[in-house]
C-alpha distance (Angstrom), angle and dihedral (degrees) to the residues before:
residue distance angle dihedral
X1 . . .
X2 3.83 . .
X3 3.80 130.7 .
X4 4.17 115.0 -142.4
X5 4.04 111.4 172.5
X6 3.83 132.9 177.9
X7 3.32 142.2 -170.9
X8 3.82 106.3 -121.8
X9 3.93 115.1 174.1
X10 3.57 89.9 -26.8
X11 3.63 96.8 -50.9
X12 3.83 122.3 118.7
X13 4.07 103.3 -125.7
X14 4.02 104.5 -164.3
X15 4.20 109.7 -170.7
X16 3.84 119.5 -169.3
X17 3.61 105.8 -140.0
X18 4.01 99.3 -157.8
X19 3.92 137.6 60.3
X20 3.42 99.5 -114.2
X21 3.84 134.4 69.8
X22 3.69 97.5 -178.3
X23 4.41 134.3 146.6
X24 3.95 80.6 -79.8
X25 3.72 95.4 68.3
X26 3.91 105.8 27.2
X27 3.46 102.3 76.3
X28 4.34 94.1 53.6
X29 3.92 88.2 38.1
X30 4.22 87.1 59.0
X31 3.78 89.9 42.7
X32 3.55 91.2 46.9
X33 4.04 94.8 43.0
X34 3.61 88.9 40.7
X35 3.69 95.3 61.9
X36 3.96 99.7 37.5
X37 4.40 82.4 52.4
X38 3.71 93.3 52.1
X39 4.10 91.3 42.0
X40 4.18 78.7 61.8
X41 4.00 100.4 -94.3
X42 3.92 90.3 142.7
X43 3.78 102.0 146.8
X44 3.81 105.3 57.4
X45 3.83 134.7 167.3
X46 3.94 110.6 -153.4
X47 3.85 113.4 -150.3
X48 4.03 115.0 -152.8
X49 3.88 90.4 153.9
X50 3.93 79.8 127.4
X51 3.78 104.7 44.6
X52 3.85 118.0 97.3
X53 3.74 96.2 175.1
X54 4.04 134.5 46.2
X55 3.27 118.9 173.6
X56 4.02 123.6 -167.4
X57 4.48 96.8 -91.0
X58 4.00 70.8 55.8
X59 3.48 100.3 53.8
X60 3.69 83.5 40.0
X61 3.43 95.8 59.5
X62 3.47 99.3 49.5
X63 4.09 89.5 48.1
X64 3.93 92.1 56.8
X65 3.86 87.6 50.7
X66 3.83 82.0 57.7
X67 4.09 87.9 47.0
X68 3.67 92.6 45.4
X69 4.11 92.5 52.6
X70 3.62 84.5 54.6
X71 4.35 92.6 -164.7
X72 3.80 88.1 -59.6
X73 4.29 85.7 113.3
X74 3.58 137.6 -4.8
X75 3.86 125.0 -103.3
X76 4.02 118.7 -146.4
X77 3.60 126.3 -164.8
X78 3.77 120.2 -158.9
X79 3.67 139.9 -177.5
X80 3.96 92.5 35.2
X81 3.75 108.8 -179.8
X82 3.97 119.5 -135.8
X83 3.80 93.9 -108.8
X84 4.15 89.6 49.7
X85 3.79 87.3 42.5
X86 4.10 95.4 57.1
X87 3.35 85.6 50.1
X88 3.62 95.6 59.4
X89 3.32 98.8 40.1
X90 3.93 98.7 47.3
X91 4.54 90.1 50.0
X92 3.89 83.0 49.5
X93 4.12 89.2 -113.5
X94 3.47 93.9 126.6
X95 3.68 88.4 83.2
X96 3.68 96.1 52.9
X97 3.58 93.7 48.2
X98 4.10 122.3 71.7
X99 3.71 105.2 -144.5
X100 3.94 142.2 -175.3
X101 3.75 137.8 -175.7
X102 4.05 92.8 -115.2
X103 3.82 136.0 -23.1
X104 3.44 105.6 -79.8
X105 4.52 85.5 59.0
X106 3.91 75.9 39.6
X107 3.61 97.3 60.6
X108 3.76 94.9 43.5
X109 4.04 86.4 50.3
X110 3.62 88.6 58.5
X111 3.33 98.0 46.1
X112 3.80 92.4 49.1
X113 3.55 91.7 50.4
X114 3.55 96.2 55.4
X115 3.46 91.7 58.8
X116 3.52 93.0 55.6
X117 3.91 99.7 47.4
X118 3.53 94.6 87.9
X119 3.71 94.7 56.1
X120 3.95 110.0 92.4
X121 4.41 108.1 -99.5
X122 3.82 111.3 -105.6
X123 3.91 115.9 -109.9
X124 3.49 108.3 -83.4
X125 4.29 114.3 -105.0
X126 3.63 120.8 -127.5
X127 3.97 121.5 -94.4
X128 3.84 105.9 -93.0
X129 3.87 107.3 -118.6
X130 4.13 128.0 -131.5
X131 3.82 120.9 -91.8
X132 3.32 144.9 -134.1
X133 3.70 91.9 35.1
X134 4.12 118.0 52.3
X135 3.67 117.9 -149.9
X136 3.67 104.6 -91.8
X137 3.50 94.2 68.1
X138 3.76 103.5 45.6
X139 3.88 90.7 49.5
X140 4.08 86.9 44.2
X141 3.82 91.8 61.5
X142 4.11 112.9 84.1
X143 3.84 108.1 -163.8
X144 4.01 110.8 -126.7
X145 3.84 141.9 152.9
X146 3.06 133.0 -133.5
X147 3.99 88.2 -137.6
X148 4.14 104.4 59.9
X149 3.94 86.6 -159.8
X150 3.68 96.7 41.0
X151 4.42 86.6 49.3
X152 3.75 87.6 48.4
X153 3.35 105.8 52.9
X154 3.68 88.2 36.6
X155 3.67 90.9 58.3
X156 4.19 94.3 41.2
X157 4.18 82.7 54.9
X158 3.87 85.5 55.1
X159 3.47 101.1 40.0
X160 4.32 81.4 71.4
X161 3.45 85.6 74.1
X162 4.04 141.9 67.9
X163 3.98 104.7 -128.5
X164 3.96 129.0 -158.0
X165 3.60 111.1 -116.6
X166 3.72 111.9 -141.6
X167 3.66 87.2 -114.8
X168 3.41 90.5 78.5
X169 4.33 99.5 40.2
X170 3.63 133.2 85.4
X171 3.27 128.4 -163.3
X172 4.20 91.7 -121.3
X173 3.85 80.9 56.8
X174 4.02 101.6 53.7
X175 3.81 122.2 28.2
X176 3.40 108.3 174.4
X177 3.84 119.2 168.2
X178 3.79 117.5 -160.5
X179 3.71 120.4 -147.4
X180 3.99 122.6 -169.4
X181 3.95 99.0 -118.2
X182 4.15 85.5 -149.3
X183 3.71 98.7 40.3
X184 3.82 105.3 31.0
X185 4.08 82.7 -134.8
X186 3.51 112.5 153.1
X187 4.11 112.0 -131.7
X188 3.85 134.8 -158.7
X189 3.45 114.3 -131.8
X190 3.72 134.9 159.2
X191 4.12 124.5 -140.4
X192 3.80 114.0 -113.9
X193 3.57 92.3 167.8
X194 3.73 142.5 -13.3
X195 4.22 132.6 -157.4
X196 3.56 133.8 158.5
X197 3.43 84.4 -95.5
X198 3.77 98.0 56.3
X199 3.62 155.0 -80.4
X200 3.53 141.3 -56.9
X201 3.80 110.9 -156.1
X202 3.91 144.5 174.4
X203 3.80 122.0 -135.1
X204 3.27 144.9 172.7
X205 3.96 90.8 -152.9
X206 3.66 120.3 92.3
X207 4.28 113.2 -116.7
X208 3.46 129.5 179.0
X209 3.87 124.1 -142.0
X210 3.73 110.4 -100.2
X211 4.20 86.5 31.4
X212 4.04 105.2 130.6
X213 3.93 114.9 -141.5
X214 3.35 133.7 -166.3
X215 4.42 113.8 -127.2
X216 4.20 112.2 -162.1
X217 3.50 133.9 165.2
X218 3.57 138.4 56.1
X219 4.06 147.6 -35.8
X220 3.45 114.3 -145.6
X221 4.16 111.7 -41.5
X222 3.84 111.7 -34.0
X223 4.08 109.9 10.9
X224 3.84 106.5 101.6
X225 3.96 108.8 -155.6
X226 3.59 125.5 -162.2
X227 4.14 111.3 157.3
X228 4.07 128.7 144.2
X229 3.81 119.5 -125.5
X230 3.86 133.9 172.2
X231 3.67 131.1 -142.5
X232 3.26 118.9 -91.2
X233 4.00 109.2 169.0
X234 3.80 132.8 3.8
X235 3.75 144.5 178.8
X236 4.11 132.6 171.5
X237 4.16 90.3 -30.0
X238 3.55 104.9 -36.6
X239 3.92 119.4 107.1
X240 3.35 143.0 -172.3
X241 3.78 114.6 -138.0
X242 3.85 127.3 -162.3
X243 3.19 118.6 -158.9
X244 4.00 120.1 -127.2
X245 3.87 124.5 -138.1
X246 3.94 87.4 -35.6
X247 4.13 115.9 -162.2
X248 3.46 109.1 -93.2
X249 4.02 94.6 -125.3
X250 4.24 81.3 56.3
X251 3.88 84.7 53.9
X252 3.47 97.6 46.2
X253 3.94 96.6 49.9
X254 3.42 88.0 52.6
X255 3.45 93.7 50.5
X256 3.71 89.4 50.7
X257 3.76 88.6 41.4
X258 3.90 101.9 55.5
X259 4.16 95.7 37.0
X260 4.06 85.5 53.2
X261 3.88 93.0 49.3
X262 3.68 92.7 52.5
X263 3.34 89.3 45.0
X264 3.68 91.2 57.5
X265 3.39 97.1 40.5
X266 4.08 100.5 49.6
């Protein structure tokens, strides 16, 4: 990954030149943004048109640039790709960060947004909570096995992971149907939480542990998800799903996923 910048109307333009915002890059691109913000650059269009791939150090990165502007200028990011976009918008960062399709929308972003900094902030709105199941139930239901050993080592396996509380999913985000892999019956469920490990859900439908579903649809706007998982522990509708063999792009999305949530979160 290379770093090209320009200084466009006054505004400091930084490209990324590379299709990967990874761990490898983060730390130089904070040094590098670091200095360039304290030299004065405070108005700054950020140019991923040519990254396919951000992982959470990436998002990171880009989030302490945010931290180190402190309100004194605006940062926009252009050329977001769909995969870098559903990560935003499923870690709720989409709302910190000012976005446009390319530079020229980018420009007239920043120049709207300038305008508007004067003008006091609206009061922030409340966190919209899951549906389909309130509160009291989800925090009623104790997960437990009827095999101690087989619940233990299910929950070490999981413990390898960083999971998504249902505090921080909506249902828009995660659509996951689950099909019964014997019956071909389709079953509600709701996501508590989600690894690359797995899935804890709520359903309605009765499952027995060792039972192997079928999870398909989507995560967040654009990532189709199809895997196979079996059940591993289950008590009065809640289950704990593992998943089986899962595609590696699945795995690496949620690896992405679940390091940019707490991320956002912390």
């Amino acid at each position: 990954m290379k770093i090209k910048t320009e200084i466009i109307n006054k505004i400091f333009v930084v490209t990324c030149q590379g299709n990967r915002f990874d761990a490898s890059f983060a730390q130089e691109f904070v040094k590098f943004m670091r200095y360039h913000i304290q030299k004065g650059h405070l108005d700054i269009i950020l140019d991923l048109s040519s990254v396919e791939f951000v992982d959470s150090s990436g998002l990171g990165a880009i989030v302490r640039c945010l931290k180190e502007i402190n309100g004194r200028g605006k940062l926009v990011l252009c050329g977001v790709n769909e995969m870098v976009l559903s990560l935003l918008q499923i870690t709720r960062l989409e709302k910190v960060f000012i976005r446009a399709a390319d530079r020229k929308e980018a420009f007239k972003r920043l120049a709207l947004e300038k305008k508007k900094q004067a003008a006091p902030p609206p009061p922030p709105l409340a966190p919209p909570k899951p549906k389909g199941f309130d509160d009291a139930l989800l925090s009623s239901l104790s997960m437990e096995g009827d095999d101690e050993a087989a619940a233990e080592k299910t929950f070490t396996d999981r413990r390898r992971y960083r999971r998504i509380d249902h505090k921080y999913i909506l249902n828009e985000d995660i659509i996951l149907k689950c099909i019964n892999k014997k019956t071909g019956k389709r079953l509600m469920t709701v996501v508590i939480d989600i690894s690359p490990g797995g899935v804890l859900i709520v359903s309605p439908s009765k499952l027995s542990i060792g039972e192997k579903v079928i999870l398909e649809g989507r995560i967040g706007a654009n990532f189709k998800f199809r895997e196979q998982a079996v059940v591993r522990n289950c008590r009065e509708g809640k289950y704990g799903l593992e998943f089986i063999d899962p595609l590696e792009k699945t795995k690496s999305f949620l690896l992405q996923l679940t390091g940019s949530v707490m991320m956002g979160i912390q």
